[in-house]
C-alpha positions, 0 to 999 in steps of 0.5 A: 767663133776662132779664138784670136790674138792681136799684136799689132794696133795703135791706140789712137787708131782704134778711137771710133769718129763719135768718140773722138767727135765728143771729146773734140765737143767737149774740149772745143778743139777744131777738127775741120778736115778731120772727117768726110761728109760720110762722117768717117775719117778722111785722107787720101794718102800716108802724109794725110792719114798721119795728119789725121791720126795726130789731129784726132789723138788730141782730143784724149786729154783726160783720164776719163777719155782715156778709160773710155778709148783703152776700154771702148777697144778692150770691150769690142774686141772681146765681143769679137774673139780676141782673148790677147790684146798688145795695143801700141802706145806713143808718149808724144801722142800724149804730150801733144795732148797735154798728158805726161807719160804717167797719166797716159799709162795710168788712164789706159790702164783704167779703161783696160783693167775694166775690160779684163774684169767684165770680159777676161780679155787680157792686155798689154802696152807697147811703147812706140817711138815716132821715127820721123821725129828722129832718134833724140825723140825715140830715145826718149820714149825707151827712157820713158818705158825704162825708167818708169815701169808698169806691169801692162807695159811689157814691149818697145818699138817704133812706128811712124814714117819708114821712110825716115832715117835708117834703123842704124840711127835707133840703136840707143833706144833699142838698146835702153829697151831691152836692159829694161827687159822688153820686148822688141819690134819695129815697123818696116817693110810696108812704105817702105820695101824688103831693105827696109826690113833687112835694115831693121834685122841687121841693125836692131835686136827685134823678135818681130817685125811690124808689117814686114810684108814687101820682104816678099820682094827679096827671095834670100830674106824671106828665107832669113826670116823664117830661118830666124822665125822672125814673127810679122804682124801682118795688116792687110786691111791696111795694106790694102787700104794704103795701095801697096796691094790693090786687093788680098788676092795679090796681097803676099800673106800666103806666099808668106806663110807657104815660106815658113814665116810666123805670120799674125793677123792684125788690123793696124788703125781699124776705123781709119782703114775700114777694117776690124780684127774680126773683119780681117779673120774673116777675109783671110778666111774667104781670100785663103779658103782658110778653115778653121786650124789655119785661123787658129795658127795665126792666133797661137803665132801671136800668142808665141810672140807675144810680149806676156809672162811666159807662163800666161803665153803657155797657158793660152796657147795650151787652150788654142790647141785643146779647142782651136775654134774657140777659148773658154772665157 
């Protein structure tokens, strides 16, 4: 099994229906629309994707649903390769579940210590502000992770809609951020075309871009992104799912990595978008003809990337490389 790492997935995403179903159960909390008659989730576009994630995250009110949605992800990832986890974590989520930002770090931090016991994998938290709640709700969220650290808790940066507002407006928050020492990303690139991305490195002290695949569209940033080993935190099942790309033959992860850019592999909002990190190692693989060394690379991209103790990063990759098929865990 190739050794893998992912960078770029959101908590709430990863939740499975019947998870979330049985908490909706236990809760009493309507959730009429939520899913299709197939029983998965159902939407047809981003407004209603978006819709649907925040409607599901409200049903994690405790901190036993929350062990179990930091500790069902942990554990299936760990079955599926993955040594390095960084799991995207939002404090308006929480608040819209009746949770302060506290019992939200602390409940995933049950669910994920428990992982690393019985399976090893390691993990870390990244605080995301949601951007179209607007600047004052972002710099929130960086005061949150400033002002009350937690050792999982090691990155900062923002999702939500990106077609909201201009990076230029988050300047505060990234700046709280990284005087309390995290590390930087931010989504752009995806809704959103390569000005978007540009926007992002010119206005904020990002090392990674979340997405980041329609700079494929502007040939002068690509080039500034590789000159800069700006790492992307590549989704293409999302990309795909979303209709920026109607298949991965046409998705731009090759054209790419051909450019010299670190790519990673990643899988977004798995249950939602019909995919899994497993399920993304391995259809790149078919779609690239990508043999093992080439998979292995995405992995020691997000390992060099990643938000981590340098000395852990050093150590993983040292591993990558002595057996790249593989790590012993």
């Amino acid at each position: 099994m190739v050794a893998k790492a992912e960078i770029h997935v959101h908590i709430e995403g990863t939740a499975e229906p019947a998870l979330v179903r049985r908490y909706a159960q236990r809760h009493d909390i309507d959730l009429s629309g939520v899913f299709g008659p197939d029983g998965e989730y159902s939407w047809s576009d981003f407004r209603e994707f978006i819709a649907c994630y925040d409607r599901s995250s409200t049903v994690f009110r405790t901190e036993e649903a929350l062990f179990d949605l930091a500790h069902d992800y942990a554990s299936r990832s760990a079955a599926a390769g993955v040594r390095y986890l960084e799991v995207f974590i939002s404090p308006d989520h929480a608040a819209s579940a009746g949770l302060s930002y506290r019992s939200y770090v602390d409940g995933l931090d049950t669910g994920f210590a428990a992982a690393e016991a019985e399976h090893g994998i390691i993990t870390r938290m990244i605080v995301v502000g949601v951007r179209h709640l607007g600047a004052d709700a972002v710099e929130r969220a960086a005061h949150l992770a400033a002002g009350d650290p937690h050792y999982r808790v090691t990155g900062f940066g923002m999702a939500g809609d990106e077609r909201s507002g201009h990076p230029a407006d988050f300047v505060k928050a990234f700046a709280i951020a990284q005087e309390a020492g995290l590390g930087l990303t931010v989504h752009a690139g995806e809704l959103a075309g390569a000005d978007s991305v540009r926007a992002a490195l010119d206005a904020l002290p990002v090392t990674r871009i979340g997405h980041g695949v329609r700079a494929i569209e502007d040939p002068a940033l690509v080039r500034r992104l590789a000159e800069e080993a700006i790492t992307l935190e590549v989704c293409p099942g999302s990309n795909i799912a979303l209709g920026l790309y109607p298949d991965r033959q046409a998705h731009p992860l090759a054209d790419l990595m051909r450019a010299g850019i670190p790519v990673t592999l990643n899988s977004d909002d798995p249950p939602f978008f019909g995919t899994s990190i497993e399920h993304e190692y391995a259809k790149t693989a078919d779609s690239l003809g990508a043999d093992t060394e080439t998979l292995s690379n995405f992995t020691a991209n997000a390992l060099s990337a990643a938000f981590v103790e340098p000395a852990l990063a050093k150590s993983l990759l040292a591993e990558i490389k002595a057996k790249p098929g593989s790590l012993n865990f």
